[in-house]
GUVOTOR-851804 format. One line per 8 residues: number of its first residue (from 1); their letters; for each residue y negated, z negated, x of C-alpha. Coordinates in nm, 4 decimals, always signed. Layout:
N
NUM) a) Y,Z,X; ...
***
This chain:
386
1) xxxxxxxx) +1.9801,-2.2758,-1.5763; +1.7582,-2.4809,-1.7466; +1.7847,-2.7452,-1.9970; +1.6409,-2.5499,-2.2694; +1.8336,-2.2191,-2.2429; +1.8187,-2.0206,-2.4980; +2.1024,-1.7763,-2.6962; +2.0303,-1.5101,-2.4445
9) xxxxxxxx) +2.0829,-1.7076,-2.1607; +2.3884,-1.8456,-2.2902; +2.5178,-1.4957,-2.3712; +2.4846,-1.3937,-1.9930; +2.6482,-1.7365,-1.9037; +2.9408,-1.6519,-2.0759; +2.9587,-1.2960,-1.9667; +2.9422,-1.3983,-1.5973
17) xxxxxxxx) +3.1642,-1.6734,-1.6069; +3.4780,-1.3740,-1.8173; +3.3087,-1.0890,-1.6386; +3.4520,-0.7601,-1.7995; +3.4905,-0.9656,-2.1597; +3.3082,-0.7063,-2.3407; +3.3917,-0.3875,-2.1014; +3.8034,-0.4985,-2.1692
25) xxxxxxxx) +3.7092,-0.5248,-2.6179; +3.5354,-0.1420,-2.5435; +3.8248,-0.0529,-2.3878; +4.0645,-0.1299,-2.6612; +3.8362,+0.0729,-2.8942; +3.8565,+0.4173,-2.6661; +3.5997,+0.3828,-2.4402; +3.6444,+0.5295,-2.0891
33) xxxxxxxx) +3.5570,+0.3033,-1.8047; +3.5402,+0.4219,-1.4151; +3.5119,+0.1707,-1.1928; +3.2808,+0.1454,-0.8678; +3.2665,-0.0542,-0.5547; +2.9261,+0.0210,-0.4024; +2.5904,+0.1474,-0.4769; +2.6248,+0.4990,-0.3305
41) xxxxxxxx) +2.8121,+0.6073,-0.6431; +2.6354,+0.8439,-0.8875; +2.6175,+0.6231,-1.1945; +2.4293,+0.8778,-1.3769; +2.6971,+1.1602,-1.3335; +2.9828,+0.8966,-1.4967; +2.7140,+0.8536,-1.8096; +2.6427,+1.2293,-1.8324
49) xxxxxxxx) +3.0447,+1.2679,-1.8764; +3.0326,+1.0038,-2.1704; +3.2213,+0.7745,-1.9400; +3.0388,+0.3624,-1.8764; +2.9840,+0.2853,-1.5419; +3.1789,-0.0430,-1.4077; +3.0925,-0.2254,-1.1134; +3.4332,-0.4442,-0.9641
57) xxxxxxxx) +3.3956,-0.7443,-0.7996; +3.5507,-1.0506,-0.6684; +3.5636,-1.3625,-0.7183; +3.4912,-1.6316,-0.4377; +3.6968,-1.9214,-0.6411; +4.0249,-1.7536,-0.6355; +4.2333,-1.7225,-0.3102; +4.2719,-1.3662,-0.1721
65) xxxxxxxx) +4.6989,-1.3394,-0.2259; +4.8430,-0.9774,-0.3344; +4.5615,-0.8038,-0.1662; +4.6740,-0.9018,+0.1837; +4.9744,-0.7577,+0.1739; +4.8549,-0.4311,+0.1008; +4.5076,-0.4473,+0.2659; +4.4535,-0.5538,+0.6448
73) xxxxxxxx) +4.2743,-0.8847,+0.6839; +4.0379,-0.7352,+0.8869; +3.8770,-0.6041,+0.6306; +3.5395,-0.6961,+0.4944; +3.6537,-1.0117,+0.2392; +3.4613,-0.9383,-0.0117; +3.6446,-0.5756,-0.0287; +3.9594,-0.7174,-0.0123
81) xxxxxxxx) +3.8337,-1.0212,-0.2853; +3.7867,-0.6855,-0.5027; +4.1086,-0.5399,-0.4077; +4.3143,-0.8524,-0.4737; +4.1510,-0.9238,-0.8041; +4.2486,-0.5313,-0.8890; +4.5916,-0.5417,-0.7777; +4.6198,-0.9077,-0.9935
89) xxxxxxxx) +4.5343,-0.6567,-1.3359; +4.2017,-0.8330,-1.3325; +4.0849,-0.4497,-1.4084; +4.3488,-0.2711,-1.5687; +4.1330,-0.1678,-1.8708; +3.9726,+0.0726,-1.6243; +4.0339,+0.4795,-1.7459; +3.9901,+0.5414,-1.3240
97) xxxxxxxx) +3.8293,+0.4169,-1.0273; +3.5431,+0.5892,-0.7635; +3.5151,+0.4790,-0.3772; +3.2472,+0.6183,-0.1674; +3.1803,+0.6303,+0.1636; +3.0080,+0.3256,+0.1699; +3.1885,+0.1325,+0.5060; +3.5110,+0.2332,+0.7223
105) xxxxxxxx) +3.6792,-0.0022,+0.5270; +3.6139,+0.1801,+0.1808; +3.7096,+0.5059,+0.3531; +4.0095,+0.3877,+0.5382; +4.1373,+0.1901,+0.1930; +4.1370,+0.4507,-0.0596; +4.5078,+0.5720,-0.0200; +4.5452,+0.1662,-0.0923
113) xxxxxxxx) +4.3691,+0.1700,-0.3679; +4.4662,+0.5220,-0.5344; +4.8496,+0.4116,-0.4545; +4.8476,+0.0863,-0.5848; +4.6644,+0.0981,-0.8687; +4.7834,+0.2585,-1.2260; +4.4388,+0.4487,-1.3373; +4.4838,+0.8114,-1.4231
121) xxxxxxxx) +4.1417,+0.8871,-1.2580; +4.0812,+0.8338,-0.9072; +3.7547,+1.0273,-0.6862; +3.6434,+0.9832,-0.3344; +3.2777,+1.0520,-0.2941; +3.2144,+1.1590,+0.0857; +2.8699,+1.0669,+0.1766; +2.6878,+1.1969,+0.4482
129) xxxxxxxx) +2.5850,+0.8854,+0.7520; +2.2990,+1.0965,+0.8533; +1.9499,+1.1940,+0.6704; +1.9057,+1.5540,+0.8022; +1.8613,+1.8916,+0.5995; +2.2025,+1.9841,+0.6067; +2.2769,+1.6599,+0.4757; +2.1815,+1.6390,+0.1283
137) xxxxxxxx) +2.3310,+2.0299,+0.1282; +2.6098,+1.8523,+0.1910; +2.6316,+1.5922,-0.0717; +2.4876,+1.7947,-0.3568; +2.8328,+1.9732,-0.2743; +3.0075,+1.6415,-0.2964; +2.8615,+1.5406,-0.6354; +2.9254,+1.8993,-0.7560
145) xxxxxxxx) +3.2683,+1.8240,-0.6818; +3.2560,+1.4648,-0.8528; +3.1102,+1.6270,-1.1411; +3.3660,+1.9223,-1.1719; +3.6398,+1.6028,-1.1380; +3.5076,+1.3965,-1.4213; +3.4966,+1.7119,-1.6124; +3.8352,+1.7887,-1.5902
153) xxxxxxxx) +3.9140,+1.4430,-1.6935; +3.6994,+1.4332,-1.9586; +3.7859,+1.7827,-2.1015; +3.4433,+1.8926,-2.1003; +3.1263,+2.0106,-1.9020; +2.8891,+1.8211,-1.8153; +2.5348,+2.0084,-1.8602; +2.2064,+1.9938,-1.6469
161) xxxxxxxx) +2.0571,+1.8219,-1.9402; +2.3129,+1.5821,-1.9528; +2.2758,+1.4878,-1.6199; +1.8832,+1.4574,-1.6757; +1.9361,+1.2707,-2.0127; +2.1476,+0.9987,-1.7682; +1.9115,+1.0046,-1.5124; +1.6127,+0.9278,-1.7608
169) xxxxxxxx) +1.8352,+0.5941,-1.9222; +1.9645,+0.4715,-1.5497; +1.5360,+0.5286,-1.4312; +1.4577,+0.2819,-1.7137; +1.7173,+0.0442,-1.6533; +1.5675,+0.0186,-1.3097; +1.2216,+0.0347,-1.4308; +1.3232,-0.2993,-1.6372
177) xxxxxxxx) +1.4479,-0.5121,-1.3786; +1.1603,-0.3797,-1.1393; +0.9671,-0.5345,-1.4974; +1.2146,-0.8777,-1.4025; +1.1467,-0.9126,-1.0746; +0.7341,-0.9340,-1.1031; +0.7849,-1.2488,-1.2534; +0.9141,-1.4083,-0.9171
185) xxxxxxxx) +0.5261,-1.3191,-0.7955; +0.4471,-1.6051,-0.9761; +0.4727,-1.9849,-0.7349; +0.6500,-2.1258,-0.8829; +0.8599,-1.7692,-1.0328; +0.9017,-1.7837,-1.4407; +1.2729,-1.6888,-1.3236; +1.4931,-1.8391,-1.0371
193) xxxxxxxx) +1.6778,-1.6544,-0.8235; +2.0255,-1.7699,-0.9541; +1.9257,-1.6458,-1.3081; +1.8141,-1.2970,-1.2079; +2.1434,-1.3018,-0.9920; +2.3151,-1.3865,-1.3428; +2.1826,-1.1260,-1.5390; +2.2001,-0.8231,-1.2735
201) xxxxxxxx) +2.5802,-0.9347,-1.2228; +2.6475,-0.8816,-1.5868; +2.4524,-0.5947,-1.6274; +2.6666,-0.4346,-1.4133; +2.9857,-0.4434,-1.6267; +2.8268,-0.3137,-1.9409; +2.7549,-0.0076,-2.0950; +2.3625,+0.1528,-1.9552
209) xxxxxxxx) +2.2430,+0.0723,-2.3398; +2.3679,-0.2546,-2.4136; +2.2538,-0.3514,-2.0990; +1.9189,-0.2043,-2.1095; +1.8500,-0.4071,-2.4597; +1.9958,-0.6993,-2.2535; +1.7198,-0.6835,-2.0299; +1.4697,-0.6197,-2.2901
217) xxxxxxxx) +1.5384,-0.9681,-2.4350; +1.5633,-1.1223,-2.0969; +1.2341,-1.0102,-2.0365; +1.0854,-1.1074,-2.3801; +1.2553,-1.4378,-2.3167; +1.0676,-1.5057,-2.0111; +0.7687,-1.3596,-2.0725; +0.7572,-1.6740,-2.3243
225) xxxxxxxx) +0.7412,-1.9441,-2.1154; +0.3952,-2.0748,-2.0661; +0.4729,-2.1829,-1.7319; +0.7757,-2.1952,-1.5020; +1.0889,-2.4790,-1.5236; +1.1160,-2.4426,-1.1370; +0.9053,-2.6547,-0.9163; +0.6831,-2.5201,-0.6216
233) xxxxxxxx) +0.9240,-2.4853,-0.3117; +0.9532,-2.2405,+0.0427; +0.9964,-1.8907,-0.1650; +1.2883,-1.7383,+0.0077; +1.3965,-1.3472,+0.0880; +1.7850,-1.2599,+0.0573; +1.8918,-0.9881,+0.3105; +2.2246,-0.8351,+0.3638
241) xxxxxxxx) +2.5302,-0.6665,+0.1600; +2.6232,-0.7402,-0.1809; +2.6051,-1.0825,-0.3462; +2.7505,-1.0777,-0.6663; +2.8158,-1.4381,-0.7320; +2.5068,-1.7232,-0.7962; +2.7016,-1.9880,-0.5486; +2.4813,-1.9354,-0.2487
249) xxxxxxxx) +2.1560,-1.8805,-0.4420; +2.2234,-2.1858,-0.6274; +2.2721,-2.3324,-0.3318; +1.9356,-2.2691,-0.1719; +1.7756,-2.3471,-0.5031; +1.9136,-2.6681,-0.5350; +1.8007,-2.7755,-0.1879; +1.4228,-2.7190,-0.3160
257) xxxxxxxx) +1.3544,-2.3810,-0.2306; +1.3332,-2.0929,-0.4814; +1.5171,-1.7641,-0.3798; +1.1714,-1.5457,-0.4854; +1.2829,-1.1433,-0.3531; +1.5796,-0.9595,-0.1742; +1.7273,-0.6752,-0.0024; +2.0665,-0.6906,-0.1068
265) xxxxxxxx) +2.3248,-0.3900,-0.2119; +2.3153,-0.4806,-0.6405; +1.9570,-0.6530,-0.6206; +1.6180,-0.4919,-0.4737; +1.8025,-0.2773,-0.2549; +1.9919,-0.0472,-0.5392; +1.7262,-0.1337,-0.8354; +1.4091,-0.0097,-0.6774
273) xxxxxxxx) +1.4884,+0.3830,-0.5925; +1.4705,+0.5678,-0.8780; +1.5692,+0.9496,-0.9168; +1.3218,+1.2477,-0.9366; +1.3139,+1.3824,-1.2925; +1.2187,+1.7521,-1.3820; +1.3564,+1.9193,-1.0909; +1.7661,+2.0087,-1.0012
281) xxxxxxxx) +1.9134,+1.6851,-1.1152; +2.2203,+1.6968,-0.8744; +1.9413,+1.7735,-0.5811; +1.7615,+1.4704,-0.6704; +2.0242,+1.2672,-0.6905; +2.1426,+1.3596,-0.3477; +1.7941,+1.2028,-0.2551; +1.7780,+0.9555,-0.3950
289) xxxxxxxx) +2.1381,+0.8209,-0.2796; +2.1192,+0.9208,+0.0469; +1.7746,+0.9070,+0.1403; +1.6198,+0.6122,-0.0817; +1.8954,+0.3358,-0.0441; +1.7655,+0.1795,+0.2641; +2.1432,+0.0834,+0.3891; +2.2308,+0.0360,+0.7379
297) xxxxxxxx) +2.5405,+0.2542,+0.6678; +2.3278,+0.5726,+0.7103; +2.1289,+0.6625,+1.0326; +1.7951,+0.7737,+1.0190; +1.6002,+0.9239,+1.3358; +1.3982,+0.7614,+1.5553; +1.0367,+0.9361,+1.5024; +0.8589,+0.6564,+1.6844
305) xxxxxxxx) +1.0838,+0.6868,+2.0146; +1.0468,+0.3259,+2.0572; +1.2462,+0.0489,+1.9364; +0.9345,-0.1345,+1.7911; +0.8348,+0.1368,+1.6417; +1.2091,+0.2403,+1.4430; +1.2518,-0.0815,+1.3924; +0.9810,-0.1153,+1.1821
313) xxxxxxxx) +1.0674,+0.2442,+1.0055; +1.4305,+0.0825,+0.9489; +1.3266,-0.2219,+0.7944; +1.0038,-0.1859,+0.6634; +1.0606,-0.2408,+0.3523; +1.1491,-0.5763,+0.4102; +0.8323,-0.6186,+0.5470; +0.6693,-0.4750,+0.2295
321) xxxxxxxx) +0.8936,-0.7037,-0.0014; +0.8013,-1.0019,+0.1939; +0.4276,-0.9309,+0.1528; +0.4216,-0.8698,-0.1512; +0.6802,-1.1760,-0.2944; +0.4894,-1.3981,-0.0530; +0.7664,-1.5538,+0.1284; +0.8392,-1.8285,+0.3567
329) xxxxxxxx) +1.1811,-1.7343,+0.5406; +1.4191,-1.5075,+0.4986; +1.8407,-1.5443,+0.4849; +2.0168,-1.2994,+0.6032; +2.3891,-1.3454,+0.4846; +2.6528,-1.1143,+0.6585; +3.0234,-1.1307,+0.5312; +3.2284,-1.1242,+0.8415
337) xxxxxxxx) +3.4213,-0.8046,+0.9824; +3.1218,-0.6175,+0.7800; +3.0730,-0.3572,+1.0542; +2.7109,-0.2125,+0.9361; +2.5426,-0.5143,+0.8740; +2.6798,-0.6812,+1.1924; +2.5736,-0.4281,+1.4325; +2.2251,-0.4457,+1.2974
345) xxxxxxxx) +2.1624,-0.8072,+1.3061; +2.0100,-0.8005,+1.6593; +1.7474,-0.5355,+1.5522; +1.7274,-0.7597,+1.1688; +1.6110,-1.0616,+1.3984; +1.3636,-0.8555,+1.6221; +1.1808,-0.7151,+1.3011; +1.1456,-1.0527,+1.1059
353) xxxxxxxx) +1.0154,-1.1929,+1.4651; +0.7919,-0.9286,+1.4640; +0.6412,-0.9552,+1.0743; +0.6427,-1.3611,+1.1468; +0.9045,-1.4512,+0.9131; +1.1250,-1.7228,+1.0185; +1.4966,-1.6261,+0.9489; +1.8638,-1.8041,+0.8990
361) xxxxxxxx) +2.1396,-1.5393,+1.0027; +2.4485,-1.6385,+0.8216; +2.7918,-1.5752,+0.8512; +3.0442,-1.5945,+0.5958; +3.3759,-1.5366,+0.4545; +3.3932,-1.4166,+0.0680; +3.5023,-1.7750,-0.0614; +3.3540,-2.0845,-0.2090
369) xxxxxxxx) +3.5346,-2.3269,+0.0376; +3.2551,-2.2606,+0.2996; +3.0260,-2.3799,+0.0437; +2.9502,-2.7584,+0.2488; +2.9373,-2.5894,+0.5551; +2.5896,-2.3508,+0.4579; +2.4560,-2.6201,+0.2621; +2.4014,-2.7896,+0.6064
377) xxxxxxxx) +2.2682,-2.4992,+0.7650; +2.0449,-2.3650,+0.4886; +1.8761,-2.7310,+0.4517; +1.8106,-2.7532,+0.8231; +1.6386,-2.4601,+0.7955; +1.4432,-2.5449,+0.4437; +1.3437,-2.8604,+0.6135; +1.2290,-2.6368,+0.9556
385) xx) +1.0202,-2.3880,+0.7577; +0.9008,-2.6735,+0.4874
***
């Protein structure tokens, strides 16, 4: 943050540092909150039920303890980071709680979480792994039946034009950080990267309004500045799962470089797709959750029939991201036992070979004790690629 911060800044500061402050004060005052672990949930059908949308997540300071004796360690640590801090009451002003099939370890958990945890509302969203016709038949079924659950726990229906009116809110809240991210075109970028990973975090645990206005004076904030606090540096991509913390973006910021575009689960990744309007809503939400999220969970057929050519159909849009953001190297950060993203890191290296873009594949476990170790690694690299 810079030295000159401003309220707005400071009011995301403190958000992030007692994330769920103002979801737990909503709470109090009635407000139903479901809780989500991944981007493959259907925010907009929790908004069309008058329910707020909550994304859990972990913390990398505190040591995984009550999780691990429910949860098996082999599990993907930042899943079990969330699980611990769950099972600790971090969330207990949560009205109920959605998993989707996101991993094997979200599917396999679920009976974990639905046993140990005291919310009266609990869904499983099955999502297809495959992007075929009979696919999205298949999940508008599922989201049928997630929207048939929330109405029975709601004690009312939830309408077509309820689902559109949520659609329209959640396509503008993308459309603003879309807005966000253009100024990290900029060399140096009018925002850095642990900033934007600031505001997105909190976003995520307020209510679709609040934090649509939030971003509104985020980006009337920056649009302000007559030229950028950050100084000229290699303009690094983020690739991999979710990174909902600033440590490691700080990091590589501190070491010179500024973190400029990404391809991770709550940044580019889940911001960019938006959903059809004017059609079936529950049909275009089907696309755009299973088709438009570009994550290596879900297979898509190789047209090209060669592994050149379905590589670059499978991560093209890294390609595309890195073009347009202008960068220098790429990190691709991969939480250990994190099945999808592991088995794809041979074909992850191939395509940034292949588009020229040098790359650091890291490693990790979901804690800020490894900290020392990356800062070695990721200022090898700045200095290689400086």
């Amino acid at each position: 943050m810079s030295d000159n911060q401003n309220s707005i800044f400071n009011k995301i500061e403190n958000y992030y540092e007692d994330y769920g402050f103002r979801a737990k004060g909503l709470a109090k005052e009635g407000k139903k909150f479901i809780g989500y672990v991944c981007s493959f949930v259907p925010l907009e059908i929790i908004t069309a039920a008058g329910c707020l949308p909550f994304r859990v997540r972990g913390n990398i300071h505190e040591p995984i303890t009550k999780g691990d004796a429910l949860l098996e360690t082999i599990v993907c640590p930042y899943y079990r980071s969330v699980f611990d801090l769950s099972v600790k009451g971090k969330y207990d002003f949560l009205s109920g709680l959605v998993i989707p099939h996101g991993c094997d370890s979200m599917v396999r958990s679920y009976s974990a979480w639905s046993y140990s945890l005291p919310y009266p509302y609990f869904h499983f969203v099955n999502i297809p792994s495959v992007c075929v016709e009979s696919s999205f038949e298949f999940f508008g079924a599922e989201l049928n039946t997630f929207r048939k659950s929330l109405e029975k726990f709601v004690g009312k229906a939830i309408t077509d034009e309820d689902l559109a009116r949520a659609i329209r809110i959640h396509n503008e809240n993308r459309d603003k950080v879309r807005a966000l991210y253009e100024f990290r075109k900029a060399d140096p970028p009018f925002i850095s990267g642990t900033e934007l990973t600031m505001v997105l975090t909190v976003g995520s645990s307020l209510p679709i309004g609040e934090y649509n206005a939030l971003l509104d004076q985020v980006l009337a904030e920056i649009g302000k500045r007559k030229k950028s606090h950050l100084n000229q540096g290699p303009r690094i991509f983020m690739d991999g799962a979710c990174i909902d913390n600033i440590e490691l973006i700080k990091l590589v910021e501190e070491l010179g470089a500024n973190v400029v575009a990404d391809t991770i689960c709550n940044g580019a990744r889940d911001y960019f797709p938006r959903v059809d309007e004017g059609g079936n809503p529950i049909d275009a939400l089907a696309h755009r959750y299973l088709d438009k999220i570009n994550c290596p969970k879900t297979y898509r057929e190789n047209k090209a029939g060669t592994f050149e050519g379905d590589i670059a159909s499978r991560f093209g849009d890294i390609g595309a991201y890195a073009q347009e953001f202008k960068v220098n190297g790429a990190i691709l950060y991969v939480y250990k036992y994190c099945d999808p993203f592991g088995f794809e890191v041979p074909a992850r290296k191939a395509y940034y070979q292949s588009i020229n873009v040098p790359l650091l594949h890291l490693e990790d476990v979901y804690s800020a004790g490894t900290m020392g170790q990356l800062r070695t690694r990721v200022q090898a690299f700045l200095e290689m690629i400086g």
